[in-house]
Structures are given as C-alpha cells and as structure tokens.
C-alpha positions in Angstrom: 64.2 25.8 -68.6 61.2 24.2 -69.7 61.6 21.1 -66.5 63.0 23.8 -64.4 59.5 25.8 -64.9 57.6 22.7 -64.5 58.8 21.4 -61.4 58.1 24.1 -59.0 54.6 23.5 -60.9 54.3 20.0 -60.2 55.7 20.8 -56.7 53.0 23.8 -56.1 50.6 21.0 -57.4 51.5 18.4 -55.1 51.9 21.4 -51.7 48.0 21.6 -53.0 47.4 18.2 -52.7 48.9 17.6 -49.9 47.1 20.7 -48.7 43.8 19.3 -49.3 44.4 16.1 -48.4 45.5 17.7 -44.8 42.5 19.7 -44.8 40.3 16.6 -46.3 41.9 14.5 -43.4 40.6 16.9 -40.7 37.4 17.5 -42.2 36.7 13.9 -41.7 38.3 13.6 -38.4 35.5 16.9 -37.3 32.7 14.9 -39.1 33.8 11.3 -36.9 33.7 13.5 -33.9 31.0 15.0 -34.6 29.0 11.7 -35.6 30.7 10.3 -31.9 29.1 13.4 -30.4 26.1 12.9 -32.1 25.9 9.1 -31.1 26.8 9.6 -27.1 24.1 12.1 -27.6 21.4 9.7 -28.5 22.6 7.1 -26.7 22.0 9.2 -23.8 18.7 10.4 -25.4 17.7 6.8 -25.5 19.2 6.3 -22.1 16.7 9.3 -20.6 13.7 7.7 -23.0 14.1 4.3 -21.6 14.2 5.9 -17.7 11.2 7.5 -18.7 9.3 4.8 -20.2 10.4 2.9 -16.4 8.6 5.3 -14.1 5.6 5.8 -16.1 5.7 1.8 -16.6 5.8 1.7 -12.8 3.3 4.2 -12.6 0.7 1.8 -14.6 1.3 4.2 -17.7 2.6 3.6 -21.0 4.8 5.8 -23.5 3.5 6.2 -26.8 6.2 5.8 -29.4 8.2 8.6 -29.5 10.4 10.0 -32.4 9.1 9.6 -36.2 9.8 6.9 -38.8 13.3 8.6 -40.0 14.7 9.3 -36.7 13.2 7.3 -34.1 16.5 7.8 -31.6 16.2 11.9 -32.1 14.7 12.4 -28.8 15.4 15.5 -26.4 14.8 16.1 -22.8 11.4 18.4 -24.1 10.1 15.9 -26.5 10.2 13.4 -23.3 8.6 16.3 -21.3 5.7 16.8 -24.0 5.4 13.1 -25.3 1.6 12.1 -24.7 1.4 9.4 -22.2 -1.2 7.3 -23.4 -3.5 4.8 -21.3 -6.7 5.3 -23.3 -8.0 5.7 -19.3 -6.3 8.5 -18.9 -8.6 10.3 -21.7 -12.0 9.5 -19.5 -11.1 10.2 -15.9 -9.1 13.1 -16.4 -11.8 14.8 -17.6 -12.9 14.6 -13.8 -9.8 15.7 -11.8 -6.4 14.8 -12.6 -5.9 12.9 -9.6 -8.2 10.4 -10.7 -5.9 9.3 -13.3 -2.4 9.3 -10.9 -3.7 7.8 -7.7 -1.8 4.7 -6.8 -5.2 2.6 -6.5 -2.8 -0.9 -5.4 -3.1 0.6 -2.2 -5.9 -0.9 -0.3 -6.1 2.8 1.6 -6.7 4.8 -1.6 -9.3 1.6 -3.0 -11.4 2.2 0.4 -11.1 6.0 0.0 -12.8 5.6 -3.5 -15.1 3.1 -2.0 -16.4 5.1 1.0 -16.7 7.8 -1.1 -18.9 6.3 -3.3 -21.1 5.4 -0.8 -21.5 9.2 1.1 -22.0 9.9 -2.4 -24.8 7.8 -3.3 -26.1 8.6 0.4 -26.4 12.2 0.2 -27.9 11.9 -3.3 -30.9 10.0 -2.2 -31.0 12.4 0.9 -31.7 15.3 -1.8 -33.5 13.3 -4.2 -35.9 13.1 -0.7 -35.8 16.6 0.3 -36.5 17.8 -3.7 -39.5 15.5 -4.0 -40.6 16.7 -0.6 -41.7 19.8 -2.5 -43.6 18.4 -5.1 -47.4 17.2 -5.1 -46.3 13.6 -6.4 -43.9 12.8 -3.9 -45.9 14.1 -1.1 -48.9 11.8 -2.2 -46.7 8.4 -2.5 -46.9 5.9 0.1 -43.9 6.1 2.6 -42.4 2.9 0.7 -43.5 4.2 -2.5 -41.0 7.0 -1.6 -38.4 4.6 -0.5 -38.5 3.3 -3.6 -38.7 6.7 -6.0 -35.5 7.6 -4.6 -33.8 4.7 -5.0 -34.8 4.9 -8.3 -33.2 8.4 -8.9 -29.9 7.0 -7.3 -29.8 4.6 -9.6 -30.6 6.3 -12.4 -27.0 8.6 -11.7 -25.3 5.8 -11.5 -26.7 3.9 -14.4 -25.9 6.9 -16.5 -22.3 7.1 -15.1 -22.1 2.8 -16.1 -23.5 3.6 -19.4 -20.5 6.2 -20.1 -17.6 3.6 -18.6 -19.2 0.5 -20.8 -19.1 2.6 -23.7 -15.5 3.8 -23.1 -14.4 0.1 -22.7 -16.2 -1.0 -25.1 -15.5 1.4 -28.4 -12.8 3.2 -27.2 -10.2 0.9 -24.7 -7.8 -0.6 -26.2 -5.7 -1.7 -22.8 -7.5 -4.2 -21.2 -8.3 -6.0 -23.7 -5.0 -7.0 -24.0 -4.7 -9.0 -21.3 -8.4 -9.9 -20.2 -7.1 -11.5 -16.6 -4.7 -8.9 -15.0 -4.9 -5.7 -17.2 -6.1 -2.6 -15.6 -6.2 1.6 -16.2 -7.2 4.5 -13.8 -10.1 4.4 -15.3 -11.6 0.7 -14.9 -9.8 1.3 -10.9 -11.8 4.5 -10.7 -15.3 2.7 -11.8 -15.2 -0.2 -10.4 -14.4 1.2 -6.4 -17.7 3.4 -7.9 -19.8 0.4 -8.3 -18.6 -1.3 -5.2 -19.4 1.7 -3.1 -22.8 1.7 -4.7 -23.7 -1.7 -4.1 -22.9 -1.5 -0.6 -25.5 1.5 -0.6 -27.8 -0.6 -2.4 -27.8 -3.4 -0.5 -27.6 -1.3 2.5 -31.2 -0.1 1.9 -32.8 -2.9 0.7 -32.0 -5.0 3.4 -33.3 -2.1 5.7 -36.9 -2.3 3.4 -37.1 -5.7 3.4 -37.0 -5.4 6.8 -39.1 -2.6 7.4 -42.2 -3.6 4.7 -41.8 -7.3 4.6 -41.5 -7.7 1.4 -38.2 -9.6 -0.4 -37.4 -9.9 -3.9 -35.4 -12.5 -4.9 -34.1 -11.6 -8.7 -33.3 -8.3 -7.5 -31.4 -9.3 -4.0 -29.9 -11.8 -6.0 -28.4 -10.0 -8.7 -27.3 -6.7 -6.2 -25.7 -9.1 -3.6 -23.8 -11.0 -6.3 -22.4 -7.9 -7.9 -21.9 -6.8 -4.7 -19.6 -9.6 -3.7 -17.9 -10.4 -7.5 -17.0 -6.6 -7.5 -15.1 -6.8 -4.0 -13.6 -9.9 -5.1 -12.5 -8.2 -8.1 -10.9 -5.5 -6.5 -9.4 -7.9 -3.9 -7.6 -10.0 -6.5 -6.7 -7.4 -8.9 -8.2 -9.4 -11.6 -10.8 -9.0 -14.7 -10.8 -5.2 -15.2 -11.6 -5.9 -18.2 -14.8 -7.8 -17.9 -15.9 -5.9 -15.1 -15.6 -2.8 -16.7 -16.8 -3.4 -19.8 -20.3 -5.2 -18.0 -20.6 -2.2 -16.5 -23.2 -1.1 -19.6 -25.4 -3.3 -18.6 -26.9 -0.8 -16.6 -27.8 1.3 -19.1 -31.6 -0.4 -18.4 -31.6 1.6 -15.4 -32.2 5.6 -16.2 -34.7 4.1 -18.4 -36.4 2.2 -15.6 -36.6 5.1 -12.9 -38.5 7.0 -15.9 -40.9 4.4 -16.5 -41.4 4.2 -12.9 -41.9 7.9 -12.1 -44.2 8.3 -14.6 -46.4 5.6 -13.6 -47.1 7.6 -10.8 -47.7 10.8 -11.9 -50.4 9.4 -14.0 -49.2 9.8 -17.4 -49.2 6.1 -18.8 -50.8 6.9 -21.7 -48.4 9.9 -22.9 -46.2 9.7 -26.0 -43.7 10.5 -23.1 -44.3 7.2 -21.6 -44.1 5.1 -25.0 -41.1 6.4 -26.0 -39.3 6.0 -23.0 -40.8 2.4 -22.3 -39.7 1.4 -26.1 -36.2 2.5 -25.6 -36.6 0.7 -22.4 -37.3 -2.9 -23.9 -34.5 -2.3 -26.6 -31.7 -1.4 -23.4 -32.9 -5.2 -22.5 -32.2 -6.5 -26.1 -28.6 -4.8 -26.3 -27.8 -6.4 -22.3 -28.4 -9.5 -24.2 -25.9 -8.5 -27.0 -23.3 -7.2 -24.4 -23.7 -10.8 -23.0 -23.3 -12.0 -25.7 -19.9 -10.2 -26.7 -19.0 -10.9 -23.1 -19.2 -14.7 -23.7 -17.3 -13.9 -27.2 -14.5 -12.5 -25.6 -14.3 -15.9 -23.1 -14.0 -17.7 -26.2 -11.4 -15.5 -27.7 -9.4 -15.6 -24.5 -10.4 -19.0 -22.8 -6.6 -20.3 -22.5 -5.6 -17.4 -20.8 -8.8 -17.1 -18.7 -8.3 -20.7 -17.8 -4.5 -20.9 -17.2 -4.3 -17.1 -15.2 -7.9 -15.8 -13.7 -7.9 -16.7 -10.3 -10.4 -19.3 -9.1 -12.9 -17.2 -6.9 -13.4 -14.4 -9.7 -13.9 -17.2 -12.3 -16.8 -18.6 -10.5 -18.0 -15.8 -9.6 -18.3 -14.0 -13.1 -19.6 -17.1 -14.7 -22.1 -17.5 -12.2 -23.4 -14.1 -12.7 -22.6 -14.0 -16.1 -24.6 -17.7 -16.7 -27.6 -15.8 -14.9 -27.4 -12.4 -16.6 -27.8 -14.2 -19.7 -29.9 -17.1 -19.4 -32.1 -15.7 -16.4 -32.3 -12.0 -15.2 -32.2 -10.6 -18.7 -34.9 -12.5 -20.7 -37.2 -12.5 -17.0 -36.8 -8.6 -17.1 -37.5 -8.0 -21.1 -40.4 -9.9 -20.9 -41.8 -8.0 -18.0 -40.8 -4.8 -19.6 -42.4 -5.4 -22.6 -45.5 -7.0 -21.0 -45.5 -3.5 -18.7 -45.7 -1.4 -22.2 -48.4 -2.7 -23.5 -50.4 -2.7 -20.3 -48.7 0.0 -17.9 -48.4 -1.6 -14.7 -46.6 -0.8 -11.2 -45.7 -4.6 -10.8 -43.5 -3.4 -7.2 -46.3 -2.5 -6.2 -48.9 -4.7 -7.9 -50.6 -5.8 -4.5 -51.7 -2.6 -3.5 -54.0 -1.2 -6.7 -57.3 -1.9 -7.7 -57.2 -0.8 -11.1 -54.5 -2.5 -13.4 -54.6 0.4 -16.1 -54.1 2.6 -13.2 -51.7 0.8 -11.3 -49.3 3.4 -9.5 -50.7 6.6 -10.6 -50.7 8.8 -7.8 -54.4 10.2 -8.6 -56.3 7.1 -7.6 -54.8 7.6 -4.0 -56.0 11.0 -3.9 -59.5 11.0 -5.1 
C-alpha cells in the first residue's frame, strides 16, 4: 500500500516536472523571441542612425554620439529627431539666422549671393556712416578726403569687430577645422570668409577710386588689401584652408582700435585719458597679430606633411606670401608707428597737410 501511495506521488511529482519544464521551455522560447525582436529592433535602430548620420554627413554636418555607455545601440526614431547635431559652426552662425548654418555654400550661386551681399552691406554702411556724420560739427569741418577716409574707417571698424568674434571662435572654440587644416570647412568659416571677400572688394573698390581722385597711393596698405583680396577668392575658389583663413581672420582686431585713434585725432582730444587708453590697447592688438602669427606658423609646423602633400599650389603661395609679410613686414612696420603715434599723437595719413605735429588732425586748427 505503501508503493501504491508513493507512486501516484512520484508520478504527480514528475506531471510537475514535466509541467515546469513545459512551462520553463516556453518561457525561454518568449525570452529568444523576444531578444530576436529586440535585436531586428536595434538593428533597424542602427540601420535608421547610420541613414541619419549619411545625410547630415552629406549635408557637411556631423552626429554626435548618440546613445550612452551601457546601451550605445538603444536608439529610437525621437532620439534621432532630438540628437544635437554638432559642427561647433553651427553654435556661431545660428545665432544669426538659421539659414546661415544650412545653406549649400559648394554652390558658386549661394558663395556670390554671400559675396555681393557683403558688399551692398559694407556699401550702405559707409553711405550712413556719411549721412550721420553729416550732422555733426566734426565731420562737417573735415576735409572732403578727410571724410573719405573717416568713413572708411567706421566700415572697417564693423567689420573688424565681426573678424575679431570669427578668430576667437576658431581659435578657442573650433574644434573641426583643425582637423584637417587643407580641406576642412563649417557654415561658419563658409559664412566669414564670402564676408571678407565681399569686403575687400569694397575696400579696394574705394581706394582705388581715392588714389585716383587725391593722388595719393599707399603701398603697405594696397598691398596688404589687394593680397587678401586675391588669397581670399582663391580660397573660396579651391575650397581649401578654412582653417587658416578663418582663424587669421583676428588679425583684424587692430582695426576698431584704429578708427578710434583716428577719430579722435580729429576731434581734438589727443591728450584725453580717452585717447591713451584706446591707443595702449591699440599697440597691444599689434603685439597679439604677432602671436597669432606666430601660432599660425605653429600650426604649419604641426601640419607641414599634410599642408605639403594636399593644399593646392596657388593657396600655398599665396598664404605664405602673405603670411611671410604679415609677420616679418606689415606687423612690426605698423606697431612701431603705432606706438611712435602714442607718444606723440600724430595724423601720419595726413601728415603733409598740418603745421603743427602735436596738433596734427584735430579738426580745431582748420577752423580757427
């Protein structure tokens, strides 16, 4: 009776078993189908990420590394949609229209869009800088290239302030053209360097036309605009150098500086704390160019086999031509004028036309 007992027992036992072995069986069989669901469904995650990294790729864009350490391949169609696209561009002109930062600028048409732009731009700006002064007692008392030449000055002072913001961006903050110094490019270094060639065509554009007009020429200065003027087309031309040409771009940061110094010549107030301050920071924008050139040259170094073997032949003579001149020439000329001009304030434009070297330029002498 005992085994009789027992065996229905044992038999319950083993209908248990076999029971949970069934259901053990399908659990894993749900958990493999699951884990197959679970892979098609990343695979075709990663399928969408990797169609998503092509057109922004294609776009001139790149995807930031999507996911987190423990599941790099979780990825849905809304993480894709709010993943940050990063070209550190993209965090400078943005700031000025969106557009700036999508524009196909490979297409000559959209390049000579941003170039003539740039130059109705600059145009209209010295139009108002002309019809502003017209209302003040300074401007009206300037000679009529004396006026010429304060409105250049405020034309160039916007645009040295817009050169100073790019050059710091590429400098301290860019971390794509760097990478490759040649052929590299962003939105950004696009959007300021069609700027600067639209500007240099204005600027050479009107002093050709005052050369002509007052007969007088200056070499450094027709010099150094003409060869921007042409390295900068070349540049665009090519597609080639972003990264140099961008990050020169601070040298300009002389330039609000020098309008300043200029205006306040001739308005008579040489000898304000206005005008030492402004003329000190002045002579230290020259000692920085030279550091800029300086790190320019370091980064040829860095780079030189890859310089060598890819930058095409025109740009490379013609940013070591400018660059050897910048350096060696332009720069240490202008500091040492600049810093001869502070300690004895003089209009050396217009040094030909003043009597008085401690009044040179101040508008007063013409009127008493």
């Amino acid at each position: 009776m005992e085994d009789e007992n027992t065996l229905p027992k044992e038999s319950t036992s083993k209908t248990n078993n076999d029971g949970n072995t069934k259901a053990s069986e399908e659990t894993e069989t749900e958990v493999k189908s699951k884990k197959e669901k679970g892979k098609s469904c990343c695979s075709f995650r990663r399928c969408f990420a990797a169609i998503c990294c092509c057109c922004m790729t294609k776009k001139g864009k790149k995807v930031e590394n999507i996911g987190t350490a423990d599941d790099k391949t979780s990825l849905t169609s809304q993480e894709v949609n709010d993943c940050e696209y990063i070209t550190s561009a993209m965090g400078l002109v943005e700031y000025i229209h969106p557009y700036l930062a999508e524009a196909d600028y490979r297409k000559t048409s959209v390049k000579l869009t941003f170039i003539f732009s740039s130059f109705i731009f600059y145009s209209l700006l010295y139009i108002f800088s002309h019809v502003f002064g017209s209302g003040t007692r300074t401007y009206n008392n300037l000679t009529k290239k004396e006026k010429v030449f304060w409105n250049l000055a405020v034309v160039r002072a916007i645009y040295g302030i817009f050169c100073t913001i790019v050059g710091i961006w590429a400098i301290f903050v860019d971390e794509e053209l760097e990478k490759d110094v040649v052929f590299a490019t962003t939105p950004t270094s696009y959007f300021a360097l069609t700027v600067t060639v639209g500007f240099f065509i204005f600027e050479c554009s009107a002093i050709i036309i005052s050369d002509i007009i007052y007969r007088k020429f200056s070499f450094l200065l027709n010099l150094h605009h003409w060869l921007s003027l042409v390295g900068y087309s070349v540049l665009m031309i090519v597609e080639s150098s972003h990264c140099f040409g961008t990050k020169g771009l601070i040298l300009e940061m002389s330039t609000p500086f020098s309008a300043i110094c200029w205006t306040v010549l001739k308005v008579g107030k040489a000898d304000t704390l206005l005008w030492k301050a402004n003329q000190f920071l002045l002579v230290h924008t020259f000692h920085l160019r030279s550091v800029v050139e300086c790190f320019l040259w370091y980064i040829t170094f860095k780079h030189w086999d890859r310089i060598w073997e890819a930058m095409p032949l025109a740009l490379f003579i013609m940013l070591y031509t400018q660059l050897t001149l910048v350096t060696f020439v332009m720069t240490p000329y202008w500091t040492y004028k600049k810093t001869q001009q502070m300690i004895v304030p003089v209009d050396w434009n217009f040094e030909e036309s003043n009597k008085t070297r401690m009044t040179n330029g101040a508008v007063e002498k013409k009127t008493a």
